[in-house]
N, C-alpha and C positions, 0 to 999 in steps of 0.2 A: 114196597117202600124202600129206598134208598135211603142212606145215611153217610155223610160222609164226615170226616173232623172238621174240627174247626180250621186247620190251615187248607183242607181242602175246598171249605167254604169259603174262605175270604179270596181265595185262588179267582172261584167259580164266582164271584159274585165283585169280583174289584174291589172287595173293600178292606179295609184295614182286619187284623186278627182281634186287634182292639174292639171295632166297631162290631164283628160277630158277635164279642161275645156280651158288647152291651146290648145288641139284641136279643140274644139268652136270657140275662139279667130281666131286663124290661118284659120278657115274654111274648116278647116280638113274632119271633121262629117256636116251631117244637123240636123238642131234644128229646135226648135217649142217651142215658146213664150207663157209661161202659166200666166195668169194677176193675179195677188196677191193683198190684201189692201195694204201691204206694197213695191210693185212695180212687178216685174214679175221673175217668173222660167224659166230656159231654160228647154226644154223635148229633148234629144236625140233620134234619130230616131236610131233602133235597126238597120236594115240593113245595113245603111250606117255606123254604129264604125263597125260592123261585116268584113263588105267590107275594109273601112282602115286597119282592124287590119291586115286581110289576107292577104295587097297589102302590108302593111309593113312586115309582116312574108316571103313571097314571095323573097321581095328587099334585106333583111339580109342572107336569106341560096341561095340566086345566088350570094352574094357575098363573103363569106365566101370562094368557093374552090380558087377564083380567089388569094386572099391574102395568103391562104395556099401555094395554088403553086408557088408565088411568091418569099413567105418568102424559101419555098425550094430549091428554083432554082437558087436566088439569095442572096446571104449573105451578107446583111448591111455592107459596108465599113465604122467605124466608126476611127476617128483620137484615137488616146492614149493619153489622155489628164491626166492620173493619175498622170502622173509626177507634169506637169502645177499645178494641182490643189493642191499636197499637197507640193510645195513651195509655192501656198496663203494661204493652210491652216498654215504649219508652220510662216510664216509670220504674219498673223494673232495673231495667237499662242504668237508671241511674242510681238505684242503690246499689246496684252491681259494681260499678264504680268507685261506689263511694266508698262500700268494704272492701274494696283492693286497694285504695287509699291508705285505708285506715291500718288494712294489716301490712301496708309497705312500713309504713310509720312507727306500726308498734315493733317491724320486726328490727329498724331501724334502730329503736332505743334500746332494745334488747342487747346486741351487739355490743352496744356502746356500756351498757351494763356492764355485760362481761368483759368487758375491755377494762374497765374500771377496777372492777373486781378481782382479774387479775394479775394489775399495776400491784394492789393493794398488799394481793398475796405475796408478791415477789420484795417488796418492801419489807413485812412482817419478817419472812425468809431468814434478808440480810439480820435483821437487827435480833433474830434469834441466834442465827450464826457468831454475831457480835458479843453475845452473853454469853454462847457456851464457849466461846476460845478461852483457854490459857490466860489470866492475869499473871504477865510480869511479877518473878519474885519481887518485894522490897529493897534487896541489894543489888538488883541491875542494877538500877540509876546507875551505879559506880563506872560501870565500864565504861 
């Protein structure tokens, strides 16, 4: 009995290290439990992924002519749904529009919001400037 790791097996078998070890999990393959200080390895046993792989190579080309000769023999009735679909897309289309509209417009008045609002502030500004200056003593007038 041969064993080899798992990246030896994905090596030996094309397939992902991923895919080894979801066939571990599933109990696909037999293992063998190798003890580590930091916990343990699985070991694949070489015959048995050799064995799946072939039962899997096997199951995909006996089925393969059955869906060929199906898809030959019988031709997909599928509905026409193009129509359906590009009155949602136009549909679509025009609300899309219509919120790019509407956020030109809002961002439009926004702007002018703050355009407003910062006349305002600059306004308020002066006329606080205005109240705290220096009133003229009472005996300027004279000069």
């Amino acid at each position: 009995m041969e064993l080899l790791t798992i990246n030896d097996a994905a090596q030996l078998s094309d397939k992902s290290i991923q895919t080894i070890r979801r066939m571990i999990k599933q109990k696909k393959v037999q293992v063998r439990k190798q003890k580590t200080p930091q916990g343990f390895n699985y070991l694949v046993v070489k015959e048995s992924l050799m064995g799946y792989l072939e039962k899997i190579s096997q199951m995909t080309t006996q089925q393969e002519p059955t869906i060929q000769a199906y898809t030959r023999e019988h031709q997909p009735i599928a509905p026409d749904y193009t129509d359906q679909f590009r009155a949602e897309i136009d549909k679509f289309n025009t609300t899309m529009q219509r919120l790019i509209e509407q956020s030109s417009k809002d961002k439009e008045n926004f702007f002018h919001l703050i355009k407003t609002f910062q006349e305002r502030v600059g306004v308020l500004e002066n006329q606080i400037k205005l109240l705290e200056a220096p009133s003229p003593s009472w005996w300027q007038f004279w000069k």
